[in-house]
MARKELO-127835 format. One line per 5 residues: their letters; for each residue x, y, z of N, C-alpha, C, CB. Coordinates in steps of 0.02 Angstrom, whole numbers, padded with zeros to 5 digits. Glycine has a CB too. Example, Ala and Ser with C-alpha at 12.3 -4.5 7.8 and 13.67 -1.06 7.14 Angstrom:
REM residues 2
AS) 00660/-00284/00390/00615/-00225/00390/00660/-00165/00390/00565/-00224/00452 ~ 00642/-00112/00354/00684/-00053/00357/00645/00002/00394/00704/-00030/00286
END
This chain:
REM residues 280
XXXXX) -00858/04879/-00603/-00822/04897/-00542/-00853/04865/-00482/-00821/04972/-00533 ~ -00945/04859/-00464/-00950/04823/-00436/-00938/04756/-00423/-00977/04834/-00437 ~ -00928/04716/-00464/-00933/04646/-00484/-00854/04636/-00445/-00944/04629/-00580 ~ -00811/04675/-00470/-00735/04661/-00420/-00739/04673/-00349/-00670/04712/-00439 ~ -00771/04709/-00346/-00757/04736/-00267/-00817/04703/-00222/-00762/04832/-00260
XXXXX) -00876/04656/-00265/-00905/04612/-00197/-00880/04530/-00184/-00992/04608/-00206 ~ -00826/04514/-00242/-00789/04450/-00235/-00738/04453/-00176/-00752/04434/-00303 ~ -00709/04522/-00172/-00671/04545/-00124/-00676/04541/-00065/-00665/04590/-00129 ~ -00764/04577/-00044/-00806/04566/00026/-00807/04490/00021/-00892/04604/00030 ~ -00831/04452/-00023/-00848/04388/00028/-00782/04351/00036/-00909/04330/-00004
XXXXX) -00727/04368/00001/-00664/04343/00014/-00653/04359/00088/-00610/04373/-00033 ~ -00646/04429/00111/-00624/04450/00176/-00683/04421/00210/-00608/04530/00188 ~ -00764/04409/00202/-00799/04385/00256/-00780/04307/00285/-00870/04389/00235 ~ -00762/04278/00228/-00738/04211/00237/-00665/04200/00280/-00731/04183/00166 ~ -00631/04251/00264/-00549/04244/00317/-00564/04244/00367/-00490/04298/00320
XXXXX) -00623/04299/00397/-00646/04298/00435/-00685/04262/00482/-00654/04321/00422 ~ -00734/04232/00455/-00742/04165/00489/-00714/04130/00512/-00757/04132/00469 ~ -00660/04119/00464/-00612/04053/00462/-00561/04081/00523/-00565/04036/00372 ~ -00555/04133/00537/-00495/04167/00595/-00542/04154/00664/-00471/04273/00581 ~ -00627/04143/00652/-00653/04131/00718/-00650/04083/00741/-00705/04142/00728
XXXXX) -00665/04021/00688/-00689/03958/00700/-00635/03920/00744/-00705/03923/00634 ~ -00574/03950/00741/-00510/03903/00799/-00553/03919/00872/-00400/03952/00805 ~ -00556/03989/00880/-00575/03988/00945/-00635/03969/00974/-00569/04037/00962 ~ -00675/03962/00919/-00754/03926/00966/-00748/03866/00951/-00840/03948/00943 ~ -00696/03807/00924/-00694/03726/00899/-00665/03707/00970/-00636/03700/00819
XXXXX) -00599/03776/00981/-00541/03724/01026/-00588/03694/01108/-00448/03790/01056 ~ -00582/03649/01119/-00605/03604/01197/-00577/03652/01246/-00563/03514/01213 ~ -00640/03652/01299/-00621/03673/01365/-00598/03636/01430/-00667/03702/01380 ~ -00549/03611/01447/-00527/03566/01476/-00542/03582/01531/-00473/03551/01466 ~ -00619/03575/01584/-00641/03600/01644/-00625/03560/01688/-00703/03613/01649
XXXXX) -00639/03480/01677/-00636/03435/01736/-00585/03410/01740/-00677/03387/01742 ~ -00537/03402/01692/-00472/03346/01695/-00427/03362/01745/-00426/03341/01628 ~ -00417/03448/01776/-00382/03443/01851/-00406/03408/01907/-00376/03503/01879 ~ -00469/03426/01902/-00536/03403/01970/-00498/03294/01973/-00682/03417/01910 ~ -00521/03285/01908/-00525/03204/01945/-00451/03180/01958/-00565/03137/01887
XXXXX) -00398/03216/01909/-00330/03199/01945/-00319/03208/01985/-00285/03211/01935 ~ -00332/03265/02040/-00302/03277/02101/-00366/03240/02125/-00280/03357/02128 ~ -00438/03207/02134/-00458/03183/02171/-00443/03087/02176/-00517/03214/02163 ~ -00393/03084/02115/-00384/03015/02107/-00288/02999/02147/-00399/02997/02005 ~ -00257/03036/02156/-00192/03038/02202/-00172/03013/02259/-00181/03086/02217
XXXXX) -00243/03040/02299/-00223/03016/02387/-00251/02961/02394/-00250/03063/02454 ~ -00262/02899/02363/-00275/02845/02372/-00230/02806/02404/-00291/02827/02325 ~ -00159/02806/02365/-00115/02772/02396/-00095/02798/02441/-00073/02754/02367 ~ -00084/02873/02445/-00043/02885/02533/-00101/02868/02584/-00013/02984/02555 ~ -00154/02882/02575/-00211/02841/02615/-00210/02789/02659/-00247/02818/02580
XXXXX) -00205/02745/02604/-00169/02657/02624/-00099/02670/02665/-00141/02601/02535 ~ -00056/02684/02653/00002/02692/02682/00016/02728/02756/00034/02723/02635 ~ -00042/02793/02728/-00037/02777/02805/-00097/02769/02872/00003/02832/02824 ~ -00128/02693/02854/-00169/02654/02881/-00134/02625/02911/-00208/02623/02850 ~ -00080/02576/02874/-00017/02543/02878/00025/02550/02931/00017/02558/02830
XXXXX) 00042/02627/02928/00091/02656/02970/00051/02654/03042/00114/02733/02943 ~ -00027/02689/03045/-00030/02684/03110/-00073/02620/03134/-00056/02748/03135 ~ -00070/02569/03102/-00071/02521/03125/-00020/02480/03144/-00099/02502/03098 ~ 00051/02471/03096/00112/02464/03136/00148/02492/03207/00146/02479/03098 ~ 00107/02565/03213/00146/02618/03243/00111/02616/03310/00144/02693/03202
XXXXX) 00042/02562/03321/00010/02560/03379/00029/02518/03426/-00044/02552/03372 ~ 00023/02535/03468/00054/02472/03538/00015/02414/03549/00055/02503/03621 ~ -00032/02429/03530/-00086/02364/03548/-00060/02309/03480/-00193/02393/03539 ~ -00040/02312/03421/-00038/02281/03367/00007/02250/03369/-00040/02308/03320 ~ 00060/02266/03420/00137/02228/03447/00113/02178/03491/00197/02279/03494
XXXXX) 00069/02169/03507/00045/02158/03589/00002/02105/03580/00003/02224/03632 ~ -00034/02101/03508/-00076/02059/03521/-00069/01973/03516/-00120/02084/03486 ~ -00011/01960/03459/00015/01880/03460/00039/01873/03513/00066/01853/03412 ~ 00074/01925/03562/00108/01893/03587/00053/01876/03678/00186/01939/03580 ~ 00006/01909/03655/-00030/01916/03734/-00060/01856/03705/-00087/01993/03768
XXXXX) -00088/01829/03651/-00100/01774/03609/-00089/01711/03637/-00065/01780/03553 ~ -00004/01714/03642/00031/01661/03639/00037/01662/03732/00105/01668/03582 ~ 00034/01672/03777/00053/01696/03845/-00045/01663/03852/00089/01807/03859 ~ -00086/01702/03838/-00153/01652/03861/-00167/01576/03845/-00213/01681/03832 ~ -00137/01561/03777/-00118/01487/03775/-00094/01450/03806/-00092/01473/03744
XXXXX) -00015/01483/03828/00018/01446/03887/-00010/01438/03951/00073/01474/03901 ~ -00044/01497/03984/-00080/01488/04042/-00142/01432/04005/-00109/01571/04076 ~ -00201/01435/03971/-00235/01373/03965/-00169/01296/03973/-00279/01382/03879 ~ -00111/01294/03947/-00104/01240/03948/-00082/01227/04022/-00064/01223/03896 ~ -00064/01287/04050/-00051/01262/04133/-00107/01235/04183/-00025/01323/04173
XXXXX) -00154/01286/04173/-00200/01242/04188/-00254/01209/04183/-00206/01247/04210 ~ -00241/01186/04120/-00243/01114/04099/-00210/01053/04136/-00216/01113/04038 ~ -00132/01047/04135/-00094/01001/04171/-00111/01017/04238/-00020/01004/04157 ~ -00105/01050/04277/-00128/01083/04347/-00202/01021/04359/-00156/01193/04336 ~ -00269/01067/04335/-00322/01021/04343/-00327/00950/04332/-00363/01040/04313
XXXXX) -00279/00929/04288/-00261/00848/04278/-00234/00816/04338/-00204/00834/04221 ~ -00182/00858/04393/-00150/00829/04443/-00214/00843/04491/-00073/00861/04463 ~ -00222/00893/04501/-00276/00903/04557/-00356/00866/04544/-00286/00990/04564 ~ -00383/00847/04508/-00432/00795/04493/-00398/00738/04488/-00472/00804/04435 ~ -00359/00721/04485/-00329/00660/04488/-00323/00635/04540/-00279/00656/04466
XXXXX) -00280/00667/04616/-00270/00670/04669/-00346/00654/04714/-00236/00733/04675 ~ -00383/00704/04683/-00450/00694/04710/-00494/00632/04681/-00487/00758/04697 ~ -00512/00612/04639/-00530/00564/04607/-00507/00498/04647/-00505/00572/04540 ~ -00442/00504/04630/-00419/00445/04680/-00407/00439/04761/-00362/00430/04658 ~ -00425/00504/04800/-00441/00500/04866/-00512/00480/04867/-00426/00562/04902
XXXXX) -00547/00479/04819/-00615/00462/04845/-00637/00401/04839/-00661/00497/04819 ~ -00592/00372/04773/-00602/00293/04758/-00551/00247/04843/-00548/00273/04651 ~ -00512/00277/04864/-00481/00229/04894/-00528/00271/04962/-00385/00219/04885 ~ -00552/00304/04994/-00588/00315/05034/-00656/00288/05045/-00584/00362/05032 ~ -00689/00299/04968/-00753/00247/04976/-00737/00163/04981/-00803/00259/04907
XXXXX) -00703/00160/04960/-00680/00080/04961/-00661/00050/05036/-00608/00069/04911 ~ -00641/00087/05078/-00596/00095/05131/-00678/00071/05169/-00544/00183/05145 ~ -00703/00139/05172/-00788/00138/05199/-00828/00097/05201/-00827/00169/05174 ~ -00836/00073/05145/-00888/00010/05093/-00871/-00040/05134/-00865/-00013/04998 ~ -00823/-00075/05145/-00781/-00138/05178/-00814/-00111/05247/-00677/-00142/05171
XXXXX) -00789/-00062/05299/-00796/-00057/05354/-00882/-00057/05368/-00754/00000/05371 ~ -00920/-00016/05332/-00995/-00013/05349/-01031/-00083/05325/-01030/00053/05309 ~ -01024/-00104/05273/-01085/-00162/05277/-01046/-00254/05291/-01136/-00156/05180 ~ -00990/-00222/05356/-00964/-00271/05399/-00990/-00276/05463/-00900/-00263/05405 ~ -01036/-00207/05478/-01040/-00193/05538/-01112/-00234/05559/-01034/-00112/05548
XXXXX) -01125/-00265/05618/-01191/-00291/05617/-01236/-00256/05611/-01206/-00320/05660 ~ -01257/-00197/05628/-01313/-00169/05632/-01315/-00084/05608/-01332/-00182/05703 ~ -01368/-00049/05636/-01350/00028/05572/-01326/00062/05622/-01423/00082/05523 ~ -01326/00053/05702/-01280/00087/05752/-01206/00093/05760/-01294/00063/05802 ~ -01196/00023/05740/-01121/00009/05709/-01091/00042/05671/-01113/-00039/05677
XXXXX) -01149/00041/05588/-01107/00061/05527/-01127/00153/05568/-01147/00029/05420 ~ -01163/00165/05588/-01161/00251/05612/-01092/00273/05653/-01234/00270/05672 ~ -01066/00240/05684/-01006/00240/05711/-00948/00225/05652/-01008/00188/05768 ~ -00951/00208/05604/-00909/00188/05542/-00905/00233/05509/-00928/00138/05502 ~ -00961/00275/05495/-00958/00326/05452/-00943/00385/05498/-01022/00332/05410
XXXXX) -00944/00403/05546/-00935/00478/05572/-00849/00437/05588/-01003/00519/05658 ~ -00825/00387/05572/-00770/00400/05600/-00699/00399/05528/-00767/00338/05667 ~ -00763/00402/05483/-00729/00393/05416/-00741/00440/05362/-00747/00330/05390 ~ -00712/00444/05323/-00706/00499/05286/-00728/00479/05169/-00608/00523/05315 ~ -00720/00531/05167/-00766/00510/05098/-00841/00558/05078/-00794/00423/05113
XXXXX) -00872/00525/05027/-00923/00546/05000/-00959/00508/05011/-00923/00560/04948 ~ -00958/00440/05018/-01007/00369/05049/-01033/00396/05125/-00948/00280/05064 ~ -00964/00410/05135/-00985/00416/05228/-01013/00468/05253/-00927/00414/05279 ~ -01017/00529/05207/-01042/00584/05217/-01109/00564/05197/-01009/00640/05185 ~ -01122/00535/05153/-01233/00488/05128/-01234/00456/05182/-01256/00409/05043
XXXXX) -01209/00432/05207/-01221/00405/05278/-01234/00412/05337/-01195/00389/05293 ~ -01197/00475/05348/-01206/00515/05396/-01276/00571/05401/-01144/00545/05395 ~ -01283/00592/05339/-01350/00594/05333/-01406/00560/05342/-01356/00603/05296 ~ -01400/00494/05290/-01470/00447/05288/-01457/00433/05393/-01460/00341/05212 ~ -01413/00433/05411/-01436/00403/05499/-01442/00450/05518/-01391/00363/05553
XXXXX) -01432/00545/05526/-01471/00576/05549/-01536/00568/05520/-01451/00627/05551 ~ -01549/00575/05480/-01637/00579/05463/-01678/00513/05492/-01652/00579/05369 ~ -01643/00461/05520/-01660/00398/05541/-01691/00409/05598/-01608/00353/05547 ~ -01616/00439/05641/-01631/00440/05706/-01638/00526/05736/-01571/00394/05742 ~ -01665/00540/05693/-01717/00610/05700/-01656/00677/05724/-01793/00593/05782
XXXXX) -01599/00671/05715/-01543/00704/05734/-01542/00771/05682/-01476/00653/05729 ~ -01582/00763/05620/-01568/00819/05566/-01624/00891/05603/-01599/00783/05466 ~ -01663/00871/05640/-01712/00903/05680/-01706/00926/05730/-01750/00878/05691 ~ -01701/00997/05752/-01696/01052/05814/-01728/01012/05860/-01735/01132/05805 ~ -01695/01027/05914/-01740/00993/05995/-01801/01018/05984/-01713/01024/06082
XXXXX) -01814/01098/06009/-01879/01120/05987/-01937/01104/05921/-01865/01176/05984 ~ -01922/01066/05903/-01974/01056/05818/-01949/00967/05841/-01927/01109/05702 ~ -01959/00931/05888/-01968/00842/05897/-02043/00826/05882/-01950/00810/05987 ~ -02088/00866/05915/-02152/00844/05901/-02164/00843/05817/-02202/00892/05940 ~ -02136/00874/05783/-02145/00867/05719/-02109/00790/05685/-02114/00934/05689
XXXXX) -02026/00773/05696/-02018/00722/05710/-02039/00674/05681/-02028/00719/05751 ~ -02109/00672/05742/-02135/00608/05745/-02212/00596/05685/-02153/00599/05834 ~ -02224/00664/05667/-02264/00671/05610/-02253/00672/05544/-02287/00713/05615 ~ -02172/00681/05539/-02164/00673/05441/-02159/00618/05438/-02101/00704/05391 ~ -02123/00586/05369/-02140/00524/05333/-02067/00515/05328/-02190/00525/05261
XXXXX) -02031/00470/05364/-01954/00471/05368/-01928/00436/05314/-01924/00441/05431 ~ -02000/00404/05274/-01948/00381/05215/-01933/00419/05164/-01966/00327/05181 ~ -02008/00470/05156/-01983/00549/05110/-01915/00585/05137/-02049/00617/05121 ~ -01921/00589/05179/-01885/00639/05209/-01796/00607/05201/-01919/00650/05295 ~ -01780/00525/05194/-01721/00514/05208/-01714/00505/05123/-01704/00452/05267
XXXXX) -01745/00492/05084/-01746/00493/05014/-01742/00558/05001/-01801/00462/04982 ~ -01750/00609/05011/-01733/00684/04974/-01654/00700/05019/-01812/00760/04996 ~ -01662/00677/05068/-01586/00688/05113/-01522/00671/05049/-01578/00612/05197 ~ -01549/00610/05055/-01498/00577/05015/-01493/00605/04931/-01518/00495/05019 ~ -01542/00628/04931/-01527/00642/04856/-01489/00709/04843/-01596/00646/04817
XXXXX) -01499/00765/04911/-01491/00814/04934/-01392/00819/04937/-01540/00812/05003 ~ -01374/00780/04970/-01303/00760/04978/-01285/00709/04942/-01285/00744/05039 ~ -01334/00680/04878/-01275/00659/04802/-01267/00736/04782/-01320/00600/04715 ~ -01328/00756/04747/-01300/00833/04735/-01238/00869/04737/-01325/00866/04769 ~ -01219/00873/04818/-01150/00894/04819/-01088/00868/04834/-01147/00931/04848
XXXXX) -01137/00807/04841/-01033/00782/04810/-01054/00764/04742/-00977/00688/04857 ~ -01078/00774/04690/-01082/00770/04617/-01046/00833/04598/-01159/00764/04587 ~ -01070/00907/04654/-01056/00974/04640/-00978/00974/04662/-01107/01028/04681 ~ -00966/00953/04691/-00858/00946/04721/-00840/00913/04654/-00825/00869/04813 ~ -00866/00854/04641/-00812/00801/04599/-00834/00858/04526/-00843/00683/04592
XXXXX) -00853/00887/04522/-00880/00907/04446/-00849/01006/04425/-00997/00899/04453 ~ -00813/01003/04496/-00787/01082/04489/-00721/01086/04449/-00771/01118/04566 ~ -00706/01120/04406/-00647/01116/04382/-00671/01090/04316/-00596/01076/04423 ~ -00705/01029/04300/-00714/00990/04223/-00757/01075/04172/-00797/00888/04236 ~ -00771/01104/04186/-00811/01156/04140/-00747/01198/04121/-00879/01206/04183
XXXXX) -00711/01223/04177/-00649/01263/04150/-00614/01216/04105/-00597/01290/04209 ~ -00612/01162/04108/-00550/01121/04048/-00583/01114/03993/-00519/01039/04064 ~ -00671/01106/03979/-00693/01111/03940/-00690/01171/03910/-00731/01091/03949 ~ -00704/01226/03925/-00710/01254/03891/-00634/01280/03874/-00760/01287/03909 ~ -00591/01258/03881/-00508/01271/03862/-00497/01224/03792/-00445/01238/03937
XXXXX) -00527/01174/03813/-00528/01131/03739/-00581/01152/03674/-00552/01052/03759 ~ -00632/01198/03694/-00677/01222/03625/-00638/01291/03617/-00777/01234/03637 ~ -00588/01312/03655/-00596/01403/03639/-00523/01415/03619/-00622/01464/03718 ~ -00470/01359/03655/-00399/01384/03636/-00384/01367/03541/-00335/01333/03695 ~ -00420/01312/03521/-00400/01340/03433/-00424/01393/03413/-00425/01299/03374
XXXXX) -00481/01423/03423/-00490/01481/03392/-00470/01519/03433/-00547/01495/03368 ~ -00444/01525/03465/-00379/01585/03515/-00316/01581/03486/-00359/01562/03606 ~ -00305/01541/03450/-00248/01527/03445/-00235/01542/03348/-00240/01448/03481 ~ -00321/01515/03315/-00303/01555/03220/-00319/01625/03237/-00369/01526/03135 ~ -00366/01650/03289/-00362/01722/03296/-00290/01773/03300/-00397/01729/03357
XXXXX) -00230/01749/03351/-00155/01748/03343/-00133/01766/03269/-00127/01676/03362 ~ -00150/01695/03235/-00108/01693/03169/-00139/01727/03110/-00093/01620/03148 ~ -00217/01742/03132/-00239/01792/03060/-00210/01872/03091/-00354/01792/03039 ~ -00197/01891/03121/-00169/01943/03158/-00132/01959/03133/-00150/01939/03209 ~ -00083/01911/03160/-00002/01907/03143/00026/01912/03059/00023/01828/03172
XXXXX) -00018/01869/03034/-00012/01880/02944/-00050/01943/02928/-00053/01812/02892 ~ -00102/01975/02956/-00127/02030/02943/-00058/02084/02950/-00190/02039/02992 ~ -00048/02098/02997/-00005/02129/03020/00082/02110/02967/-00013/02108/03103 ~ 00092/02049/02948/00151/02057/02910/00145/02069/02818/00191/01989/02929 ~ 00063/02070/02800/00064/02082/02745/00066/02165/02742/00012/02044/02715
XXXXX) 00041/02190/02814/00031/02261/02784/00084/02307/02800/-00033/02293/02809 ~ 00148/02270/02821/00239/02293/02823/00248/02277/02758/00303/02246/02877 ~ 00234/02229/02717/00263/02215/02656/00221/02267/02609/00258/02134/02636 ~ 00165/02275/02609/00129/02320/02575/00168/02395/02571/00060/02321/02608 ~ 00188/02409/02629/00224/02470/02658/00289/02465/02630/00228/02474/02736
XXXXX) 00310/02428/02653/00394/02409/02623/00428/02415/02548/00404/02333/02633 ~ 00361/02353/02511/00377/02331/02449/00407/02264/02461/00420/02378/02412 ~ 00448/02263/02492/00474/02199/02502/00426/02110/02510/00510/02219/02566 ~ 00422/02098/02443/00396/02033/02434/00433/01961/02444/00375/02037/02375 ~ 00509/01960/02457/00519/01932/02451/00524/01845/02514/00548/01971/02422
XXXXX) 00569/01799/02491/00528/01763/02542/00548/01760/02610/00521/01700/02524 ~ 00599/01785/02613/00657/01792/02694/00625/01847/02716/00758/01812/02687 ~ 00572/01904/02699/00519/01959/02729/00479/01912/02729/00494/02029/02691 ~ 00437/01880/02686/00376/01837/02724/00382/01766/02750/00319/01829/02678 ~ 00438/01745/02770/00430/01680/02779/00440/01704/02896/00512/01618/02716
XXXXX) 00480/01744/02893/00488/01727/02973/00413/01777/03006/00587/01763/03010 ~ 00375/01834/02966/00325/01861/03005/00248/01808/03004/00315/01941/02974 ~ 00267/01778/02944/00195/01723/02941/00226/01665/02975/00162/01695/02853 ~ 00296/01636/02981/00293/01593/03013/00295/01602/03069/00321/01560/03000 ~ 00312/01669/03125/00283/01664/03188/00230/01670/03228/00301/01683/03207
XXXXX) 00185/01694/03148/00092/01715/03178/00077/01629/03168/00020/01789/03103 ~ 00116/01573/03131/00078/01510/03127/00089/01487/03195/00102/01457/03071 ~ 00143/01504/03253/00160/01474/03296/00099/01477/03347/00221/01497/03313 ~ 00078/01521/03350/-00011/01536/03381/-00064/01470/03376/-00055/01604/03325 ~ -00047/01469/03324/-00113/01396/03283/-00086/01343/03329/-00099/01360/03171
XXXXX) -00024/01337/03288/00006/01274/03347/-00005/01252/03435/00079/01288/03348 ~ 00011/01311/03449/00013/01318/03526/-00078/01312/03549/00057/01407/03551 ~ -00105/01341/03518/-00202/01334/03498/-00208/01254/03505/-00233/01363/03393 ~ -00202/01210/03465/-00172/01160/03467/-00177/01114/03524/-00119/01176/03457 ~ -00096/01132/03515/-00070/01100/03589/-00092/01109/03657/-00011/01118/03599
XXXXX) -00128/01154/03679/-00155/01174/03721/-00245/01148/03717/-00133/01246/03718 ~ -00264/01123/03656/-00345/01106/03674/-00325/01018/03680/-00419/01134/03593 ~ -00288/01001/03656/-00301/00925/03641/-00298/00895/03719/-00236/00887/03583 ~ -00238/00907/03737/-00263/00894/03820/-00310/00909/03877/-00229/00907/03847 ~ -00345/00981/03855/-00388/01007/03896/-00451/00931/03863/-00404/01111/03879
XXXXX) -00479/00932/03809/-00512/00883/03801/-00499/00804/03811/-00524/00894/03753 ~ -00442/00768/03804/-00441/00716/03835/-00454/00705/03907/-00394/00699/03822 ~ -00402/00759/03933/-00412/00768/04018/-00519/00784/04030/-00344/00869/04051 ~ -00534/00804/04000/-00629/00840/04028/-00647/00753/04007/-00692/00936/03952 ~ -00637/00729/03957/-00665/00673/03944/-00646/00599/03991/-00649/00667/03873
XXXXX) -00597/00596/04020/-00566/00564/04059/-00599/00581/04112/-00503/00571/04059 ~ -00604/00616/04138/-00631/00646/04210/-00705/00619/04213/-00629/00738/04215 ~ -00724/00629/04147/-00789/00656/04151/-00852/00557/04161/-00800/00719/04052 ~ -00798/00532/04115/-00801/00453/04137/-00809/00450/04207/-00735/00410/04119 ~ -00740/00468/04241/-00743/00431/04310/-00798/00478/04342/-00663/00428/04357
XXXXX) -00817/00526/04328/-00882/00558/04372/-00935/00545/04369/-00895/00613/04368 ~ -00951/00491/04309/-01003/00473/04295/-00989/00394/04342/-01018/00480/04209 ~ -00956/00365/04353/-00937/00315/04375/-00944/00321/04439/-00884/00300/04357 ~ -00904/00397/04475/-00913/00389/04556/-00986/00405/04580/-00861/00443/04597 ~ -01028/00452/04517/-01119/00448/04536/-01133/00393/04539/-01176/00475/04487
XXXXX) -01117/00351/04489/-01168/00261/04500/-01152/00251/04555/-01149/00181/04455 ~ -01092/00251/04583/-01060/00216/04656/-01112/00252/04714/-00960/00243/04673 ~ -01104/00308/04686/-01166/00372/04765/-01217/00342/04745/-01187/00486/04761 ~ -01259/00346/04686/-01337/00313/04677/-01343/00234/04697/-01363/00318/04593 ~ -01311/00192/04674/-01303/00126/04724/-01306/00124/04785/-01250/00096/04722
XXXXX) -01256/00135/04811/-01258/00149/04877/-01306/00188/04918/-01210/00173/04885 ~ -01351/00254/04904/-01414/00277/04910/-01438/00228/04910/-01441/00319/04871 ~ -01448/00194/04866/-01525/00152/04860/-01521/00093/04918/-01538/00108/04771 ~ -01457/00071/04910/-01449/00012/04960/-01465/00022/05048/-01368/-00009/04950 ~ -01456/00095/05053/-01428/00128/05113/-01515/00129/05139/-01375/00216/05100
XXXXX) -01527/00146/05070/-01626/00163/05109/-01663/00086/05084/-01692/00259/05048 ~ -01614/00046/05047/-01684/-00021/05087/-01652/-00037/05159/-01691/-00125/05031 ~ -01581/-00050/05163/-01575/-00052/05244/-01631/-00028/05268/-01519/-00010/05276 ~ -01640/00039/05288/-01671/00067/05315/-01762/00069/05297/-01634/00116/05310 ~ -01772/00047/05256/-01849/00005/05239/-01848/-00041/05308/-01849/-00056/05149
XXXXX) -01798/-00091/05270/-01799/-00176/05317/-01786/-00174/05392/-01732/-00234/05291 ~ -01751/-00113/05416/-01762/-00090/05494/-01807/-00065/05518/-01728/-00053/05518 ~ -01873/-00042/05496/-01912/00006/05491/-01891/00070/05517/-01964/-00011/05513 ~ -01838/00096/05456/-01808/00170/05487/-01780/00181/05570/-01872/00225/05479 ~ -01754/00110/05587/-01761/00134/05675/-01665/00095/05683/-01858/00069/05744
XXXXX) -01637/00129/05713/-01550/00092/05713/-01549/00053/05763/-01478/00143/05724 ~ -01590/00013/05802/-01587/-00035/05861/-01610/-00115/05827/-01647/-00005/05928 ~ -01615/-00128/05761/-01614/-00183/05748/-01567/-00205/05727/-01648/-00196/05722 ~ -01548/-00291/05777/-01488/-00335/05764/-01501/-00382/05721/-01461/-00368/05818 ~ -01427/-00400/05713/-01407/-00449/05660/-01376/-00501/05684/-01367/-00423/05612
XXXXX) -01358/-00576/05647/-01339/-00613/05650/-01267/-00631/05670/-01359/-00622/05614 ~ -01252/-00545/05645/-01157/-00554/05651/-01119/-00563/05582/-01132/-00634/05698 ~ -01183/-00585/05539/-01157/-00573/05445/-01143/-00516/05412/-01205/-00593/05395 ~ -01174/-00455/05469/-01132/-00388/05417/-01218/-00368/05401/-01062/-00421/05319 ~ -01229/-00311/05382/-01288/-00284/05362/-01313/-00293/05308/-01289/-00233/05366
END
């Protein structure tokens, strides 16, 4: 009787088991909500980066304020081309004008009357080197001094004193065109990475890949580059052009300096010595 009835027990201990083992095998699925909902807002994220970057006023604003500073560089650009030009060539036909009249004149009393009655950058070194000659750059009160400096120091720094500024007149304006010619291309791919920035991230938004969506927003951020462009190549021909003849109208001032003070060596600094009637 025993022998039946303990095959029995381990029969029922075993169902038993076997009725536990589902519930302590089956998986506890703890994290798989956690990383789905933390993996979701990625894309509305992006989208709406998109949005308030489309949706800002400044982001409308910026090719086109882009394209509006280009145009002003190219104005004046052409602008400083007429007005250094104008000037450039009042000074070539003024020193020339001068040049003829002063070392026609017999003596340095003459050409002193030539130059105060003439106009230019020659005649203005002139008008200097003969005040410092004839002691005119010097207060009534301070004459006794006068007669104690060294008038050839003194008419040699004059003169070097007034190349200076007419080097500083003829040379105003050439830095603004320069620097219009190093800064408007990259003013101008700054525009067009913008502008394509700005039309990839409508298409991103959109969906719309196709090429009638990207062909007119990238091709009006390229119009930037262009105008970048068009706007440096003249600012640099024009600075380089200029920049020739300024180097050209200094030789003309330093020549003329130098010539002006051996005159004034070979007079011994004094404007009462005559000439032959051959011109100085």
């Amino acid at each position: 009787m025993t022998e039946k009835t303990l095959p029995a027990l381990v029969s029922s201990d075993s169902s038993q088991s076997t009725a536990q083992s589902p519930s302590l095998a089956a998986p506890t699925p703890s994290t798989s909500p956690t990383t789905a909902e933390t993996a979701v807002p990625s894309q509305p994220e992006t989208a709406l980066f998109g949005n308030e970057l489309l949706s800002s006023p400044l982001s409308s604003l910026v090719v086109p304020t882009v394209l509006s500073v280009l145009i002003f560089f190219s104005v004046v650009t052409w602008a400083a081309l007429l007005i250094k030009g104008v000037q450039f060539s009042r000074f070539r036909r003024q020193n020339k004008h001068f040049s003829y009249q002063f070392w026609k004149s017999p003596d340095l009393l003459e050409g002193g009357q030539v130059a105060r009655q003439s106009q230019g950058s020659l005649a203005r070194i002139a008008r200097v080197g003969l005040d410092v000659i004839s002691g005119n750059d010097i207060s009534t009160h301070r004459r006794e001094l006068a007669r104690k400096i060294n008038r050839g120091e003194r008419l040699e720094r004059s003169l070097r004193q007034q190349i200076l500024r007419e080097r500083r007149v003829l040379e105003s304006g050439l830095a603004i065109v320069a620097s219009i010619g190093s800064t408007a291309p990259f003013i101008g791919l700054f525009g067009t990475v913008w502008g394509i920035m700005e039309a990839l991230v409508r298409i991103g938004i959109t969906g719309e890949a196709g090429l009638d969506s990207v062909a007119g927003p990238i091709g009006h951020a390229l119009i930037a580059t262009g105008i970048g462009i068009a706007a440096a190549v003249p600012a640099v021909l024009v600075y380089n052009y200029f920049v020739r003849r300024f180097k050209l109208a200094s030789g003309d001032m330093e020549a003329f300096a130098e010539e002006f003070y051996s005159l004034a060596q070979e007079t011994g600094f004094s404007t009462e010595l005559q000439h032959d009637g051959s011109g100085i």
